[in-house]
N, C-alpha and C positions, 0 to 999 in steps of 0.2 A: 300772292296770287299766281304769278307765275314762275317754274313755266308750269304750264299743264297740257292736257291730252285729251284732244278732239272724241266724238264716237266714233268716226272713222278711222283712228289710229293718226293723224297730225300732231304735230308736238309744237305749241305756241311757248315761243318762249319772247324774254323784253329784257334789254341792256340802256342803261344810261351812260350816257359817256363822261358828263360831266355834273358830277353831284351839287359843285356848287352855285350851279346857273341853273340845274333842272332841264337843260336841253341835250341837243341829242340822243333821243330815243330812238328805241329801235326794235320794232317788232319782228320777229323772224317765225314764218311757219315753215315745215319742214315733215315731207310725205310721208310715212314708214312705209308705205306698200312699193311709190316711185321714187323716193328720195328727192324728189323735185323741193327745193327752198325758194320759199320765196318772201321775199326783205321788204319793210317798208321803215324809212330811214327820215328823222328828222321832221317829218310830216313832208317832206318834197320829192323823196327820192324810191325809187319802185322799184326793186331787184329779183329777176327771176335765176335760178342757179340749174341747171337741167342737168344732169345725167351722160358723158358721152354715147350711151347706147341712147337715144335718142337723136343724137345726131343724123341731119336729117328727114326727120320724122314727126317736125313739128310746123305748125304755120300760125301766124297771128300778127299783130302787133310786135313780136317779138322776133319777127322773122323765120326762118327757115333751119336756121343754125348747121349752115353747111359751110360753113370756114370762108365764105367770100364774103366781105363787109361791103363791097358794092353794092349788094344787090337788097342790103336789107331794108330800105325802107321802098316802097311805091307799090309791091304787089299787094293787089286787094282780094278778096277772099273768092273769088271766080277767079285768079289765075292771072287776071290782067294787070299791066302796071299803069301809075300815075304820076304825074305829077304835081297832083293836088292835095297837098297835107290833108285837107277838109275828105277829100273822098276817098284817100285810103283808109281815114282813123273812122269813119263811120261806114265803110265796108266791114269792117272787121264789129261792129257795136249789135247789140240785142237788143231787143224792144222792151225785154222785161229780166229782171235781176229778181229772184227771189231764192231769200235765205232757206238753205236745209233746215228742215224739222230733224232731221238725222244728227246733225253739227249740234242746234241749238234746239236748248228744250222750251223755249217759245218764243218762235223765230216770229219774226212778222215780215211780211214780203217788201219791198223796196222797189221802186221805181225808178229805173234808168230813163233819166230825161235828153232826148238827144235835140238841139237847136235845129227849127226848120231851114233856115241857111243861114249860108257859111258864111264865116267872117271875113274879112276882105284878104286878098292875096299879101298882099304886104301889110301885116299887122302896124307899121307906121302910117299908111295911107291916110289922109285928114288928121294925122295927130299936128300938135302944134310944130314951131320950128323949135321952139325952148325944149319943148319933150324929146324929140326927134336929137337936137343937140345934144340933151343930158344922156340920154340912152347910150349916144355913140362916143362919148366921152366913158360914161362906165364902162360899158362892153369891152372897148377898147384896152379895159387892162385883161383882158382874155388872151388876146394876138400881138401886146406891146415887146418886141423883141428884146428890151432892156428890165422890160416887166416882174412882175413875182412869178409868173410861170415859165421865164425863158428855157430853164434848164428844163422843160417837160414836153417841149410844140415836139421835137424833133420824135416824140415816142407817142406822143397823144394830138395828132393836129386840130388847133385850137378854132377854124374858121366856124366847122358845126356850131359848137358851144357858141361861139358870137352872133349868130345869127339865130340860134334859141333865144340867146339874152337879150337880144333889141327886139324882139317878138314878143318875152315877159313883158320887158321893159316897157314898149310903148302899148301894151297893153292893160297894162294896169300897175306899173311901177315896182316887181317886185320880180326879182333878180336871182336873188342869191339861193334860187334853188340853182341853177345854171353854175353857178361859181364854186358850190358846193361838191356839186356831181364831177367837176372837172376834176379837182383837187381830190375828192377822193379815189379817182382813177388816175390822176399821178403817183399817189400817194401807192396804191395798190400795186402798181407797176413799176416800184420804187423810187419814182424820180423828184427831186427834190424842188422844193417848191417856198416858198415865202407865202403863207397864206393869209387872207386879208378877212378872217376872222377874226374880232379880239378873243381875249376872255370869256367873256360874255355869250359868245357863238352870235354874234353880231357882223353881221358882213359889212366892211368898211365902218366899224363903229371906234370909240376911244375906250371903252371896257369900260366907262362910267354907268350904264345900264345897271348892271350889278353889284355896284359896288359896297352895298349895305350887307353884300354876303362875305365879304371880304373883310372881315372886322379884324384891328389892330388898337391896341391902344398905347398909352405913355405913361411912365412912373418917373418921377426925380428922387434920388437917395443918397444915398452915401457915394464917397469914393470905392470902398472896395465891396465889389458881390460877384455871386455864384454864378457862373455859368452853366449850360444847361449838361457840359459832360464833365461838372462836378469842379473845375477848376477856379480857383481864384484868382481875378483882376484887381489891381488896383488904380486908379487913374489918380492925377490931382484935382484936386473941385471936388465939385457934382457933377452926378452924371445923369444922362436922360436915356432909360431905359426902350422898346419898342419891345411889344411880343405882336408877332403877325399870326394867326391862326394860320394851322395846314388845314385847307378845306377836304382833300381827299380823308384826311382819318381823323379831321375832327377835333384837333386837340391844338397844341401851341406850339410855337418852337421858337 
C-alpha cells in the first residue's frame, strides 16, 4: 500500500521500526508543492518539518519558527500571550474538521470536538496521593541526574518533558508518549541515552510482552556437529543445541 500519492501531489509513505513487535510505526506525509513533512510516530508523537524559507512565516500550535524557543508556546491566534495551556490550544482549534473530496474519493466530514471547560490548572489537582506519588516517582526518571538521560539534560533540558509526564501521568496513567519524544530528541541530537524501552517498545516493561515472537528452541545430539560457518566442534558428552531466530530477516542463526 504504501507509499503512495495524494491528488494534490502529497507523498504518504509508512516505516515500522521494529518487525518483531509490530510497533513503531510511522506515518510520514510530505508536500511536493511546499515540501512541508509532516510525521506522526508511534501513535504519540506529531512532527511538523517546515522549510527554512518559511522561517517566520508561520503561526499555530507550532509556533512561529523564528529561532527563539522562549517564545514558542502562550501566543494565541489574536496575537495575545497566555498562560493557560487550555486557552492557547483552543485559540488555535476550529469548530469543524472536514475531510477533502480532493485528497479522498469518499471522504466523509469529521467533527472536531472541543470540551466546554477546561480541565483543572494542575492536572494533579484532586488526584489521589498514591497517584500523585507514582507519577513523581516515574517522571522523576526524566530529571534523575544519575538517571538513563544524564548524559542528554545538558543539550535537551528535561524539566518541560517532567511536567508533560505528570500532567499524562495524573491524568490518565499513560506516560511513555513524554519519555518517547524525549529520547528521540536525544537521540536526534546525538546524545546518548540508556533508554527504558525493552524489546517489546514497552516503556519500563521486562520484554516479556513479546516474547512468543522471539522463538528459540533446543536439540540434544551428538558430541560433534556443524556450525553455522561450516566448522566442526567436538565436545565430550552431549551436547545441548540453542537456535534463536534473527527476527529482522527471519531466519536462524
Amino acid at each position: 500500500v504504501f507509499p503512495f500519492m495524494l491528488a494534490d501531489g502529497t507523498v504518504v509513505s509508512a516505516t515500522e521500526a521494529d518487525a518483531a513487535t509490530g510497533s513503531g510505526l510511522t506515518v510520514r506525509l510530505v508536500s511536493s508543492r511546499t515540501k512541508v513533512a509532516i510525521e506522526y510516530a508511534n501513535g504519540d508523537i506529531l512532527s511538523v518539518d517546515i522549510p527554512d524559507r518559511y522561517q517566520g512565516r508561520v503561526c499555530g500550535l507550532a509556533s512561529n519558527f523564528d529561532d527563539v524557543p522562549t517564545n514558542d508556546l502562550g501566543r494565541t491566534s489574536d496575537g495575545s500571550f497566555t498562560n493557560s495551556t487550555w486557552e492557547y490550544a483552543t485559540s488555535w482549534s476550529v469548530d469543524r474538521i472536514a475531510a477533502s473530496s480532493s485528497m479522498f474519493s469518499a471522504a466523509a466530514e469529521q467533527q472536531c470536538v472541543i470540551r466546554d471547560t477546561p480541565p483543572p490548572g494542575d492536572a494533579c489537582d484532586g488526584a489521589s496521593a498514591a497517584v500523585v506519588a507514582a507519577a513523581t516517582a516515574r517522571c522523576s526518571v526524566l530529571t534523575d541526574v544519575f538517571g538513563p538521560y544524564r548524559m542528554c539534560h545538558s543539550t535537551v533540558p528535561p524539566q518541560t518533558f517532567y511536567d508533560a509526564c505528570m500532567i499524562d501521568t495524573c491524568l490518565d496513567g499513560k506516560d511513555c508518549a513524554t519519555f518517547r519524544q524525549y529520547e528521540r530528541l536525544c537521540t536526534s541530537l546525538g546524545r546518548p541515552i540508556q533508554s527504558v524501552f525493552d524489546r517489546c517498545d514497552v516503556c519500563f516493561g521486562d520484554g516479556s510482552s513479546c516474547a512468543n515472537r522471539y522463538r528459540s528452541c533446543t536439540a540434544t545430539g551428538a558430541s560433534q556437529f556443524q556450525l553455522f560457518n561450516d566448522l566442526l566442534v567436538n565436545f565430550p558428552g552431549k551436547c545441548v543445541y540453542t537456535l534463536a531466530e534473527d527476527c529482522s530477516r527471519g531466519d536462524f542463526a
